[in-house]
C-alpha angles and dihedrals in degrees: 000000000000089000102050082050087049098046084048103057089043100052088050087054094040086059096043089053092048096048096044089045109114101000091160088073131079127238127222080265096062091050102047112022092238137100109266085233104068134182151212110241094206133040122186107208093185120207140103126302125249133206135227094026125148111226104218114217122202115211107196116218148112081224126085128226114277090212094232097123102176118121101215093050102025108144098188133065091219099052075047094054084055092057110032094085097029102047110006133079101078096154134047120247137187141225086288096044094241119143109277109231121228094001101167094185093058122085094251126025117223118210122170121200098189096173084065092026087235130145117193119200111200116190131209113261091222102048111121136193119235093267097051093265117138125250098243137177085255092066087052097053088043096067103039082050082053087047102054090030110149097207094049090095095168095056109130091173090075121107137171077247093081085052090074082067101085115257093011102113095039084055094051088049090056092244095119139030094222143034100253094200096056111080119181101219097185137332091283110035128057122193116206116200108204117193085220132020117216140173102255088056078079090059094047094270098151087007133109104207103190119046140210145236116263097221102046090046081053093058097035080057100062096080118007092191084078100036096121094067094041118126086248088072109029098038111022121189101232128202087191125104084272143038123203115256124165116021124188104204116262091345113067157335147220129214115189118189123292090234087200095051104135084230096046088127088073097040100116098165098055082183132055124190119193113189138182116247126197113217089226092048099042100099094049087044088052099046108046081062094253096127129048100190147355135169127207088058111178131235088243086049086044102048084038093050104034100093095046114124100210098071145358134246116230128191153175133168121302134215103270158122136175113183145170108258132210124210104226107157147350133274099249095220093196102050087036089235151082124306103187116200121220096205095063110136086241100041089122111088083208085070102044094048091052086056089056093044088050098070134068096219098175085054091058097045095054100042103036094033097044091240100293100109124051141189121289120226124228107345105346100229093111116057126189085267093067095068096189101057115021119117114214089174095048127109123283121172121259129197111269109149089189090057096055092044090056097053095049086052084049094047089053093255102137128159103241106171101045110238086106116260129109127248130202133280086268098055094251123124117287126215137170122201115205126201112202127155145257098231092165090245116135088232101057096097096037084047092055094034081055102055088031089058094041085060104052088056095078093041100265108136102218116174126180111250115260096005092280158055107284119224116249094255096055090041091062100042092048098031091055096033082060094238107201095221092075117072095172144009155184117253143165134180133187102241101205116204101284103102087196096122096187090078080073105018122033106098084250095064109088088212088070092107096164082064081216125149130149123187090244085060087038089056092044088055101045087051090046090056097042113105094249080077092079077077096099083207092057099041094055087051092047086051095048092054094045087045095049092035097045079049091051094056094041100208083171133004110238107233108184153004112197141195137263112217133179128195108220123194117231097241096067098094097223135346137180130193101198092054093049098055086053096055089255101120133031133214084221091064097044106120118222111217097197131034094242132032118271113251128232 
């Protein structure tokens, strides 16, 4: 027992030695802006397509599927991952994933008047639902009234966005029968009256982009208290290339043609199966040919997979951010918003900046990620992914153990007593507690001893709170109530596609953690939400300020961008990741070039 407690604690130590070696010099990632390891975004396989092959999906998770498999009111990620190219899909974007205006190939067009603050949907006339049934303007209206349902007390898809539609919110308060602002013009065709246009309505801010069935929103509506095993959400009516037809509970699912889908000509892959991997089991799984992709692919699979000879691993960044966070305020209840508090132990820019300065992040990305993350510049909130905004020039904090120094001894933090560690500006003992989680990875604990290490450098005395890794559990609920006895913490958050950074950071979003709000960031965002923001040459201005002055106060220190990567069969003739993001290509075209999948 001693020696495994002793082989343990050395091999931990061993790790942390190994990280922190060398943390004056720079990786490939600080030089470049890019992952070390880097990928092709495209693979073309060759050979000649089969038919009546099913095409075999890998969703990667520890979590099984919920079964809800309705793509308005999902609540996993996994029951999301089976719709998303089956059902999903109903409206035309472009390389910034903004809604394409007047697209007469997509389900539904998308036209926006902003002078009236209209939007107009215009179905196909030949989009058709699973059953035969025609897509009409009725099936729109029914799910923005489920939306907005009063009596739908558990809906966590509803948000004060939709209040910008007129007579939403007096319907969700039960104070009207119908949505004024939304006027069937015809069967085909829905107009939605907003009281404000702004930009993020572009990116489905206020906007539902995948649309019901009227009569099974009808019967889901009956009793809410058994909306979760409603038709609506076990057996879905689809007017996607695909409709959900055999499910094993919590492991997988298979979707079989819509064989009225207004596209079915192009349809290669008539069957879809979704299946449940477990991360420990994904490289067997790989390699014994079960499964043909799978995206979200994780730095232990990768490093597992990569040698593999039956298929190759694509990537490209992903939208992400983990990041350092400071507590700088409260959540004021009463007023829903920020209350920041000026006598926060890291107040002082200044602090918060040497914390940043203290650290080698390109040296932990590279050695505790494999590579395969790398440092943000400026925010974070706009990774390379997101081409219009991203900043490959902008700061990003490098290790310099004098400049942080610097700044403590200019924000009053001196070490008065001499063992090293700085006190307040009062003289009095200074101690920062950081909250940082228990993810089950073998790295969690090198990766806090690191940062923790890197601190005390400069003389800043940071201590995990409690002694010890939280749970993830225990992170959230303390986290998110604010608990005083966390001063910092470590924090990531998937960004989606929408730039808008007031959904995380304006000091009415809940998700503000840091509780952090100035009146510069306060102005950028209420330049960012005015209605001179639908300019594509202004917003991209407004974005690039917030993103350099939200940098400059350092409310958080972005920690990491990482990368998206997708495991692809060798019997799938070509795929591109790039052009599937974008909408370009489509899982149901792929061609299949073997009836079964090639084994590693």
């Amino acid at each position: 027992m001693k020696k495994n407690k002793f082989l343990k604690v050395f091999s931990s130590a061993m790790a942390l030695s190994i990280i922190l070696a060398g943390c004056s010099t720079s990786s490939k990632s600080s030089k470049d802006g890019k992952p070390s390891v880097e990928f092709k975004t495209s693979v073309d396989n060759g050979g000649s397509a089969v038919s009546d092959s099913i095409l075999k999906v890998g969703i990667l998770s520890a979590d099984p599927l919920t079964g809800m498999f309705n793509p308005v009111f999902h609540l996993q990620a996994t029951d999301n991952a089976v719709m998303e190219d089956t059902m999903a899909h109903t409206f035309a974007f472009d390389h910034s994933y903004k809604l394409k205006e007047d697209d007469e190939d997509a389900p539904v067009k998308f036209h926006l008047d902003k002078d009236k603050k209209q939007v107009t949907l215009t179905i196909r006339k030949d989009l058709k639902w699973s059953n035969n049934q025609d897509v009409v303007a009725d099936d729109i209206i029914a799910t923005y009234e489920l939306m907005g349902n009063s009596k739908y007390k558990d809906n966590i898809r509803y948000k004060s966005e939709f209040e910008t539609i007129e007579g939403m919110k007096a319907y969700h308060e039960g104070k009207a029968e119908k949505i004024s602002g939304l006027t069937k013009k015809d069967d085909k065709t829905v107009v939605i009256q907003y009281k404000d246009v702004k930009p993020a309505l572009l990116w489905g801010s206020g906007f539902i982009t995948t649309f019901l069935n009227k009569d099974q929103v009808a019967a889901a509506s009956k009793d809410f208290s058994k909306f979760v095993e409603a038709e609506l959400n076990t057996k879905p009516l689809s007017y996607g290339p695909y409709y959900l037809d055999k499910v094993v509970n919590g492991e997988s699912v298979l979707a079989k043609q819509n064989p009225y889908y207004y596209k079915k000509d192009d349809v290669k892959v008539k069957e879809i199966q979704y299946k449940v991997v477990a991360p420990a089991q994904a490289s067997s799984i790989i390699k014994n040919g079960e499964i043909d992709y799978m995206s979200q692919v994780t730095p232990n699979v990768w490093s597992a997979v990569k040698d593999y000879s039956n298929g190759t691993l694509l990537g490209q960044p992903d939208f992400y951010i983990s990041y350092v966070g400071f507590k700088l305020g409260t959540w004021d209840k009463e007023k829903n918003e920020v209350k920041v508090n000026p006598n926060a132990k890291a107040a002082d820019k200044r602090v918060r900046q040497a914390f940043g300065y203290a650290v080698d992040w390109d040296q932990l990305n590279e050695k505790i990620y494999k590579g395969l993350r790398f440092t943000p510049t400026n925010s974070g909130i706009y990774p390379p992914r997101s081409e219009d905004y991203y900043d490959k020039d902008g700061f990003k904090y490098k290790k310099d153990v004098e400049k942080a120094k610097k700044l403590l001894d200019e924000a009053g933090l001196k070490d008065v007593d001499g063992d090293g560690l700085r006190e307040d500006k009062d003289g009095k003992k200074l101690t920062f507690n950081f909250a940082i989680r228990n993810t089950g990875q073998d790295y969690d604990q090198t990766l806090a001893d690191a940062f923790i290490k890197s601190w005390k450098e400069v003389g800043l005395d940071v201590k995990l709170a409690d002694g010890k890794l939280m749970s993830s559990k225990d992170w959230t609920q303390r986290v998110t109530s604010d608990d005083p006895s966390i001063d910092l913490f470590q924090g990531a958050w998937s960004l989606g596609t929408n730039p808008n950074p007031a959904r995380l950071l304006s000091d009415k979003a809940k998700v503000n953690y840091q509780r952090y709000m100035s009146d510069v960031l306060k102005k950028d965002l209420e330049t960012i939400n005015s209605k001179e923001m639908l300019d594509d040459a202004k917003r991209k201005e407004a974005y690039k300020k917030f993103d350099k002055d939200f940098a400059e106060e350092a409310a958080w220190l972005p920690f990491s961008w990482s990368t998206d990567i997708t495991w692809v069969n060798k019997r799938i003739k070509n795929f591109d990741v790039k052009k599937y993001a974008y909408g370009e290509q489509k899982l149901y075209a792929l061609e299949l070039t073997n009836k079964d999948s090639a084994k590693g």
